[in-house]
N, C-alpha and C positions, 0 to 999 in steps of 0.2 A: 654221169659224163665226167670225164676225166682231164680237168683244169689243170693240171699239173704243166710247168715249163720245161719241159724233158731233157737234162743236159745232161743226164747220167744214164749209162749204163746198166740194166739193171738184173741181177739172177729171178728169175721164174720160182722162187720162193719168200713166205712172208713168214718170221720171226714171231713169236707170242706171248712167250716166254724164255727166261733161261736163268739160270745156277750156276756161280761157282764158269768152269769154263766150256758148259756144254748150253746150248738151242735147242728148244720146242717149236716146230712151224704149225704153221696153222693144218697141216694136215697130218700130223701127228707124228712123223718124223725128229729125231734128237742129233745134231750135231757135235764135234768137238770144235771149238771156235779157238784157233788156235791164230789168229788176226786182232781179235780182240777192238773191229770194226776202226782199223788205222791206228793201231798201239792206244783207243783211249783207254779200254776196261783194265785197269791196273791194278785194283783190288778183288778183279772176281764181278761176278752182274751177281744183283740182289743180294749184296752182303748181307744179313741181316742187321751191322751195326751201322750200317750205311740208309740202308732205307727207315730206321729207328729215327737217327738224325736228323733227317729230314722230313720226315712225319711230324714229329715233335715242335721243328722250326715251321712247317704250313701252316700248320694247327696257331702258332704266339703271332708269326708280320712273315708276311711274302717278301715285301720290298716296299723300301724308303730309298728317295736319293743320297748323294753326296754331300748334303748341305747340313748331316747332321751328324749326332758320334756316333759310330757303331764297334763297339766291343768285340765283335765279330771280327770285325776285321783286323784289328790291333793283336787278336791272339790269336789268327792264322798266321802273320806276317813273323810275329815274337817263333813259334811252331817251324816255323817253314825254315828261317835263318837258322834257325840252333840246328835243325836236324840238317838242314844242306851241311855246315859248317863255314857261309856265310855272315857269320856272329854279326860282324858289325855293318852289313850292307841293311837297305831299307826296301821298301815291294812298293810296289805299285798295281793293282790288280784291274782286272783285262776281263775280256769276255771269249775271246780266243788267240788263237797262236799267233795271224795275221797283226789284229789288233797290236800284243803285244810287239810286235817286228815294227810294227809303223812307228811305234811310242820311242822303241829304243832306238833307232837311226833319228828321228826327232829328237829326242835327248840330247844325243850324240854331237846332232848339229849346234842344237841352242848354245849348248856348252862350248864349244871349241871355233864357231862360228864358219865351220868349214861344210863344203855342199858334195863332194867327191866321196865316194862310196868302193871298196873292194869287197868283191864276191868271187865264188870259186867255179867251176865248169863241175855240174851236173847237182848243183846247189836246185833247194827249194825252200821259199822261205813265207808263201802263199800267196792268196788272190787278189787283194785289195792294191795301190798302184804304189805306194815306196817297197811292198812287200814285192809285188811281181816285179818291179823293175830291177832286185837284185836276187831274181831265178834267172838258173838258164835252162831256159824254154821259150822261144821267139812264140811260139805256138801259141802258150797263154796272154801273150799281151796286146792288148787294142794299142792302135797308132798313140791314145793316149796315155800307155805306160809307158810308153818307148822314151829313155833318156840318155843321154849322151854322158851323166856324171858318173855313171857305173861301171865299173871296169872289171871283165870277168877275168879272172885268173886259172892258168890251171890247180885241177885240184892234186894236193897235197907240196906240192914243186915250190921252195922258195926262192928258187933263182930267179932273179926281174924283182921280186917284188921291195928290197930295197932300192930300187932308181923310183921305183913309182912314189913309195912313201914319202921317202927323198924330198920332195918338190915342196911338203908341208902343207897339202892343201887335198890331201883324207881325212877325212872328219872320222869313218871307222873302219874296221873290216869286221864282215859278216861270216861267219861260219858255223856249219852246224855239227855238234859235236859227234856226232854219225851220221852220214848221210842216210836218208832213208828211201824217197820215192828213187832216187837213181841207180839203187841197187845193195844198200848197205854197203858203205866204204867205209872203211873207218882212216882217220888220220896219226899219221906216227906221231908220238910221243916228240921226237927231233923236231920234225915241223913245226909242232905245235907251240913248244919253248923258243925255237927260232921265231917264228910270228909272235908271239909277244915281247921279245924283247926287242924287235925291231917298233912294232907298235909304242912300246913306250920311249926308244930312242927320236920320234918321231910326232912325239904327241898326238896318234892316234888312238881312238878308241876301238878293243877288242867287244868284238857283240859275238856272244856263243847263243846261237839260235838252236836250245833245247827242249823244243815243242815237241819231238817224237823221239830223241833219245833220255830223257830227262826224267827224273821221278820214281828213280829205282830200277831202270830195265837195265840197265845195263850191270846190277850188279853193287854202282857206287849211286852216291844219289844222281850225279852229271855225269854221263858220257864223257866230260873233256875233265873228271880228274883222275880219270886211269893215266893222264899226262903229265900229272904235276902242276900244273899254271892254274890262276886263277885270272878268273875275264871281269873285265869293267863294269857288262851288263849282260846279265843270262835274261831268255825269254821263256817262257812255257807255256803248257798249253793241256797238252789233250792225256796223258794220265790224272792231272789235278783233280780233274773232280768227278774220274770213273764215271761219266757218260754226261753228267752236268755241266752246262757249256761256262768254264771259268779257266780264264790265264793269267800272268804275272809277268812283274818286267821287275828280278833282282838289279837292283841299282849299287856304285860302288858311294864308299860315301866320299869322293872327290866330286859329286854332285850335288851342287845345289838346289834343294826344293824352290821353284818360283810358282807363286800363285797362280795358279789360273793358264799354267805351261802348255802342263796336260791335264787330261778330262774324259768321261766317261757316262752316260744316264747308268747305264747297268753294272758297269765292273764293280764288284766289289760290294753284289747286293746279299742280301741275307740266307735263302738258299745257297746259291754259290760258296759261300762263305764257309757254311755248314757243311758242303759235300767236302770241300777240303780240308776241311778239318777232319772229317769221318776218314777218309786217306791217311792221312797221316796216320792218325790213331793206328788205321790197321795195318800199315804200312809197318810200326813199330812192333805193335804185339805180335804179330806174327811173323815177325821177322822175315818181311817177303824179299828185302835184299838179297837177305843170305838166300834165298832158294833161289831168285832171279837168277844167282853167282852159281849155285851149285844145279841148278837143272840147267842151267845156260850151256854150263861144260859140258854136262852128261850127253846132251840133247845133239851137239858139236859135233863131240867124239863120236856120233851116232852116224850122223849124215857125211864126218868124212870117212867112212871105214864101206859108203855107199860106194861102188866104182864108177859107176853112172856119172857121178857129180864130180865137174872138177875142181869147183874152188867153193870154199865155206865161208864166209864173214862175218864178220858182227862179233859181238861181246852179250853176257849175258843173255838176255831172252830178246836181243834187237839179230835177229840172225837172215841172212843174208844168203842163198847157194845159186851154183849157177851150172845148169846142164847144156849138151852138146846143138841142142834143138831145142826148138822154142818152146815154151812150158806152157802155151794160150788152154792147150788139148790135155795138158797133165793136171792144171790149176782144174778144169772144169770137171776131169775125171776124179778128180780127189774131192771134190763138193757134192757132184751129182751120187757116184757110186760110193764113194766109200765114207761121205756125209761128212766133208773134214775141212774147214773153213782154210784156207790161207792166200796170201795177197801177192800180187804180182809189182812190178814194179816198170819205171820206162826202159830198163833194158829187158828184152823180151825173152831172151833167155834166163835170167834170176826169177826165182821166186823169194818173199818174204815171211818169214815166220817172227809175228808180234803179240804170243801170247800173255792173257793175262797173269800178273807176277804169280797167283797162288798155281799156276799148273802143276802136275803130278809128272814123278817117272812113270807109272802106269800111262799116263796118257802121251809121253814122250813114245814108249812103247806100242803102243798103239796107231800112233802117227806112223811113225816107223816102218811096224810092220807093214802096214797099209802103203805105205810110200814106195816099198819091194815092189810089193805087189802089184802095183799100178805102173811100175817100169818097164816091167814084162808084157805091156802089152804095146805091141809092134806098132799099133796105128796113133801108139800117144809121140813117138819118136819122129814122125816126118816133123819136117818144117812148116807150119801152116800157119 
């Protein structure tokens, strides 16, 4: 009998296995997973130095609390800063992206003493209640997220938002450094430098909420330094730890650690630990930024040279398109027929392409072709 709380949606196939960026279902069908189940698989499923790692870590301690030292975690954090190029900032580690989002608008507060929050229009920054309360989507929030200190902005537009800061009593603004469930948007380079210099005219804290652009997809290690600026507090999340549920909350060091601030039973336990460190590592040797960057463009130039599609976004392998009619009948047709994962988003005309960083041009090609192929069929075109 099937206990399960049904809040999801679900495809009429199950998963078994998978390699690198291709699915085995349980009925012997292979996929190309070019979603990489909401941008987490970032290194590839089953790396082998990734499942090594963590074998190795099962096999010595699962997990101990926060009340003791763990070496572990002192040389992700040491890892993580050098490679972002956050040198001197400090981590905080999390068990996902929510989590993280809660810690840094907390932070935020503690530190500046202020309760007033700036978010953007078609922002998402997840489901738990300071996190929901700065998405916009009415839809996700019980009467008890709903709060009156959160002011959505449009996005990208800084006109307004110096009267608001103005008053002194924003504690941060929230943004993420590519939108993802709204369609992939990316933010200009202008805005971006404009919002933080108003931010620090203002003694507000900049939160780059980098749970889905973050960790190499885009090319750089953060979505928001194709801009130039650096933010007070970045969040992450879901490439960390290639399918291991661990996130982090980069902290700037005009923060002060207080005991007992923040807290966690799990963040930061030994597994976890161990997955992102495995990331990393492969992150490095295989230099999957640079392919991120260089099949990100290949992949671009592909889908705009589509006549179909009228507008492409994204950066790197976080990419974004959006056709004439709604994609519900093209997304299912490109899974069912041509066995080809990719994610949709709340506008219903974009689709999402989040694959994991080691993808191929061969399998760029192959999407591709199949992507032709599947436009040509008259009944994926209505509006349904």
């Amino acid at each position: 009998m099937d206990q399960l709380f049904h809040v999801y949606p679900l495809f009429d196939l199950t998963p078994v296995s998978a390699t690198g960026c291709e699915l085995a279902t349980a009925d012997g069908s292979q996929y190309l997973d070019l979603y990489g189940g909401h941008a987490v698989i970032s290194v590839g499923h089953s790396h082998p130095h990734y499942i090594n790692c963590l074998t190795r870590q099962l096999e010595q301690l699962v997990f101990y609390s926060n009340s003791v030292q763990s070496p572990l975690q002192k040389e992700l954090a040491h890892r993580l800063t050098a490679y972002s190029g956050y040198t001197d900032y400090k981590v905080f580690l999390v068990n996902s992206g929510a989590e993280a989002n809660e810690n840094a608008l907390k932070l935020a507060s503690f530190s500046n003493g202020r309760s007033k929050v700036v978010a953007f229009s078609g922002s998402f920054h997840g489901r738990t209640a300071g996190a929901l309360a700065v998405t916009d989507n009415p839809k996700l929030r019980a009467p008890i997220n709903t709060q009156d200190q959160v002011l959505i902005h449009p996005w990208n537009q800084i006109e307004g938002l110096e009267q608001v800061l103005s008053n002194r009593d924003v504690s941060a603004v929230i943004i993420e450094g590519i939108q993802g469930i709204s369609g992939i948007h990316v933010p200009s380079p202008d805005f971006m430098q404009q919002l933080r210099d108003l931010c620090d005219g203002y003694g507000t804290y900049l939160i780059l909420d980098e749970i889905q652009s973050g960790y190499g997809r885009t090319g750089k290690f953060f979505a928001h330094q194709h801009t130039g600026i650096k933010a007070d507090i970045i969040t992450m999340a879901k490439g960390m730890g290639n399918g291991f549920p661990i996130g982090g909350v980069l902290i700037s060091p005009d923060f002060e650690a207080v005991p007992g601030q923040l807290g966690t039973t799990f963040g930061g336990n030994h597994l976890g630990c161990t997955a992102g460190l495995a990331v990393l590592d492969i992150l490095e040797r295989e230099k999957l930024l640079d392919n991120a960057a260089s099949i990100g463009t290949y992949l671009k130039s592909q889908l705009q040279d589509i006549t179909e599609i009228k507008e492409v976004r994204g950066e790197g392998l976080m990419l974004g398109f959006t056709l004439s009619f709604k994609v519900k009948a093209l997304r299912e047709h490109l899974l069912h027929k041509e066995k080809i994962f990719v994610g949709s988003s709340s506008d219903p005309y974009t689709l999402r392409l989040l694959p994991p960083l080691c993808v191929n041009r061969s399998q760029v090609d192959l999407f591709i072709e199949s992507l032709k192929k599947s436009l040509k069929h008259e009944e994926l075109l209505i509006n349904k």
